[in-house]
Residue frames as qw, qx, qy, qz and C-alpha x, y, z in Angstrom:
[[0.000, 0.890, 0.456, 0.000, 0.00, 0.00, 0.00],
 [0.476, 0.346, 0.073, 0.805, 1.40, 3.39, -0.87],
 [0.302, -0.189, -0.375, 0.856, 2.28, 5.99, 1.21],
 [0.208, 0.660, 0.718, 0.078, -0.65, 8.08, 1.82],
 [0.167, -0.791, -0.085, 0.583, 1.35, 11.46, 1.52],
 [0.109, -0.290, 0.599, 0.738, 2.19, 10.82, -2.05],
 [0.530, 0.658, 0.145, -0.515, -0.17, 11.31, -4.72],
 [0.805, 0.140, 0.551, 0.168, -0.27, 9.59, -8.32],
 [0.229, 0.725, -0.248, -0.601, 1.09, 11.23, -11.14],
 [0.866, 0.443, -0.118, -0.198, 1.65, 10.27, -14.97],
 [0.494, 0.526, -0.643, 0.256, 5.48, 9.67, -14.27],
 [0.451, 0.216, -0.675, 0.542, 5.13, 8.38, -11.07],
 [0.545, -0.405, -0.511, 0.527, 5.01, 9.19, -6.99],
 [0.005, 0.711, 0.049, 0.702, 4.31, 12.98, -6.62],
 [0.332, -0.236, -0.661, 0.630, 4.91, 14.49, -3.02],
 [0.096, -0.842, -0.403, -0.344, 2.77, 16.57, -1.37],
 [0.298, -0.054, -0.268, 0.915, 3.60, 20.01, 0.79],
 [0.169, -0.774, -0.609, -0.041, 0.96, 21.82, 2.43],
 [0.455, -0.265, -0.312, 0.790, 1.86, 25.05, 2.22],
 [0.161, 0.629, 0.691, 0.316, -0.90, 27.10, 0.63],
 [0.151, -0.937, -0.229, -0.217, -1.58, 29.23, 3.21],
 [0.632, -0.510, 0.023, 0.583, 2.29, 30.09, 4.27],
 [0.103, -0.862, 0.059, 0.493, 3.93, 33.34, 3.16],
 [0.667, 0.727, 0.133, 0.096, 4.47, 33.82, -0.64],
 [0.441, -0.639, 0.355, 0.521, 8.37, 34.66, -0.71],
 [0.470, 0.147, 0.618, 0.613, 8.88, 33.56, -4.48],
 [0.082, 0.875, 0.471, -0.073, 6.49, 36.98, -4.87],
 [0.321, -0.842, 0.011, 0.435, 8.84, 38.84, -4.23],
 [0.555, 0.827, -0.087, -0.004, 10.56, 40.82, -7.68],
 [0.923, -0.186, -0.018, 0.336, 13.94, 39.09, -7.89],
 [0.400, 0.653, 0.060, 0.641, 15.12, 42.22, -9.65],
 [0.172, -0.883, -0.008, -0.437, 14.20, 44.56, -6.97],
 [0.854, -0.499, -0.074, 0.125, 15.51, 42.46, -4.22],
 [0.853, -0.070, 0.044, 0.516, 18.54, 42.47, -5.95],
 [0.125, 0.786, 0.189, 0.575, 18.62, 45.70, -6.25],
 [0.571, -0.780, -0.036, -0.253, 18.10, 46.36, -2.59],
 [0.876, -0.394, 0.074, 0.269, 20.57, 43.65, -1.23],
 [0.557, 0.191, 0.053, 0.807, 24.07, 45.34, -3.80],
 [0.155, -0.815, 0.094, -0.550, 22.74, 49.13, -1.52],
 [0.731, -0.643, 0.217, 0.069, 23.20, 46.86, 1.57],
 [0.931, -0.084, 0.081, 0.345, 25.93, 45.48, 0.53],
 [0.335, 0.633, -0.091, 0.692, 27.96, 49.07, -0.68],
 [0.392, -0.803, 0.085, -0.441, 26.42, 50.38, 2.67],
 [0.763, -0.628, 0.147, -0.050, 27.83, 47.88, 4.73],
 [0.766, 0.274, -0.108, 0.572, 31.64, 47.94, 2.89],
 [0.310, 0.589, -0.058, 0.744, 31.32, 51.47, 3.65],
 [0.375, -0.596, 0.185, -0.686, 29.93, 51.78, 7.27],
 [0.107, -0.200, 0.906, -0.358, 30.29, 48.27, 8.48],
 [0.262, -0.244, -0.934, 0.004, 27.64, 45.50, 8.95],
 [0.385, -0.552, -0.711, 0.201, 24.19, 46.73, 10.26],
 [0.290, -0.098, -0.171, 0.936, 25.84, 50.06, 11.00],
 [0.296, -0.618, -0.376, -0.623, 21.75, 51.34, 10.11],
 [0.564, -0.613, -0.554, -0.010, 20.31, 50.18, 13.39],
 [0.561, -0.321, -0.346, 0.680, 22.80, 52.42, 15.01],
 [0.128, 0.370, 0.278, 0.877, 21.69, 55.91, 13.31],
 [0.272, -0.605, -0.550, 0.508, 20.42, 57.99, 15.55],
 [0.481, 0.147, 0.635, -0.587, 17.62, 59.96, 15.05],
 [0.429, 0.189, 0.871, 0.145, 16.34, 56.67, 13.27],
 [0.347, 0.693, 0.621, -0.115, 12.89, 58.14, 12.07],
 [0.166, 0.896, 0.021, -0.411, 13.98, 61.63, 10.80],
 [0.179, -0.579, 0.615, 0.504, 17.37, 60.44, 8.90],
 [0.390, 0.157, 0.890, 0.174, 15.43, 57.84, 7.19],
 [0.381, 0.712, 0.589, 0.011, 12.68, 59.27, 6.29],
 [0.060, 0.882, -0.178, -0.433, 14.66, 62.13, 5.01],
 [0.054, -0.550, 0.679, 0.483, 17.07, 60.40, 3.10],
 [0.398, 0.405, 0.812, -0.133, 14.08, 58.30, 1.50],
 [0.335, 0.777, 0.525, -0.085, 12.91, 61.04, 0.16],
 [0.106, 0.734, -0.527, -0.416, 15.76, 62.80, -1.39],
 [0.086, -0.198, 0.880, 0.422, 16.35, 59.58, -3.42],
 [0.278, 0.653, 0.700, -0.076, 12.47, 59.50, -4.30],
 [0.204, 0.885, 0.129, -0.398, 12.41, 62.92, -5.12],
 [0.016, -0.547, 0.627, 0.554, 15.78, 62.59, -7.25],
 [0.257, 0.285, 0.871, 0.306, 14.26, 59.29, -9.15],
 [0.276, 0.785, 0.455, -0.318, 10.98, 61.67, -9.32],
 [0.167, 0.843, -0.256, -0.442, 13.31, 64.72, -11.36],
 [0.813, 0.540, -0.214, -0.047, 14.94, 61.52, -14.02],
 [0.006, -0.641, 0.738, -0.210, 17.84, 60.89, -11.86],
 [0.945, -0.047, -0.314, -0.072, 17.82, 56.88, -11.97],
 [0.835, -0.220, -0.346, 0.365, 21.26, 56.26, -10.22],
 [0.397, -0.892, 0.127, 0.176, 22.87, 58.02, -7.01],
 [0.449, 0.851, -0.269, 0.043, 25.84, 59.71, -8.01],
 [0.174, -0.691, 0.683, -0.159, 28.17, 58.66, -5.30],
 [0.559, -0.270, 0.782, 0.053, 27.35, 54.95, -5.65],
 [0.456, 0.394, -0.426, -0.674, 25.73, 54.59, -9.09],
 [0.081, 0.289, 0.944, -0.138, 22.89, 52.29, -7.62],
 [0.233, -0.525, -0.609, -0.547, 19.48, 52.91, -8.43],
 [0.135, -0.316, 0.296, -0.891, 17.56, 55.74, -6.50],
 [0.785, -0.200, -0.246, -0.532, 14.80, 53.14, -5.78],
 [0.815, -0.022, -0.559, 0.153, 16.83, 50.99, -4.06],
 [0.029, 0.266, -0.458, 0.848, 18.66, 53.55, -1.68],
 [0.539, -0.265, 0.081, -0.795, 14.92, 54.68, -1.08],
 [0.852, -0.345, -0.362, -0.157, 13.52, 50.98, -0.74],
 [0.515, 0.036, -0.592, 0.619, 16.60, 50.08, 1.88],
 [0.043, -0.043, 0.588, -0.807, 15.42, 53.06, 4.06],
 [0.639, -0.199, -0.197, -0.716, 12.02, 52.51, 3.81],
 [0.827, -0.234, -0.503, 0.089, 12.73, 48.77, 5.23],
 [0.352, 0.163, -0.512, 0.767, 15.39, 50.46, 7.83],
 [0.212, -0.317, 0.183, -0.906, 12.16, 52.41, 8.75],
 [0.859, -0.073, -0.305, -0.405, 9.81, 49.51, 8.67],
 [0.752, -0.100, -0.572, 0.312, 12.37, 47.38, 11.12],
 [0.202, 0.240, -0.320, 0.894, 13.26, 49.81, 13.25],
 [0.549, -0.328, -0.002, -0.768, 9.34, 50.87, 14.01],
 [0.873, -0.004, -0.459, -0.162, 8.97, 46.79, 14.51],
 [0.506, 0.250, -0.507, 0.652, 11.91, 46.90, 16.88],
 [0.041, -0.276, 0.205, -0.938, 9.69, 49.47, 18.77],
 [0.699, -0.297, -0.291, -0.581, 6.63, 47.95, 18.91]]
């Protein structure tokens, strides 16, 4: 008698994984990510590892320097001059910095 966690298929044994209602990661825009992760990764050659969580005040530097790299993507400027990454990425990065941080708080 076969296992009742596998399931019949035309080639064969098919497994099964219940995960329907678990958090959609492969959603996420592989582009943007990567995008996001080569800002951390400039930020954290140049300031060290993490070196956000220490910025102090959190809420005002973020959300300030968010919006200078919104507002510069907004005027046709696509990449920041000093690292010549994409102004959407800077901006996403602090937007998460702001979005962990608040989490942190809660």
């Amino acid at each position: 008698m076969p296992d009742e966690t596998f399931e019949e298929s035309a080639k064969g044994l098919v497994g099964r994984k219940d995960d329907d209602s678990k958090t959609r990661y492969d959603l996420i825009p592989a582009g943007a990510l990567d995008a996001v992760a080569r800002v951390l990764t400039y930020g954290a050659a140049k300031y060290g590892d993490d070196n956000w969580r220490r910025v102090e005040p959190w809420d005002r530097r973020y959300f300030g320097a968010a919006m200078r790299h919104l507002w510069a993507w907004w005027r046709g400027e696509r990449l920041d001059s000093d690292t010549q990454l994409s102004h959407l990425a800077h901006a996403a990065c602090c937007i998460f910095f702001l979005f962990e941080r608040e989490r942190d708080d809660a």
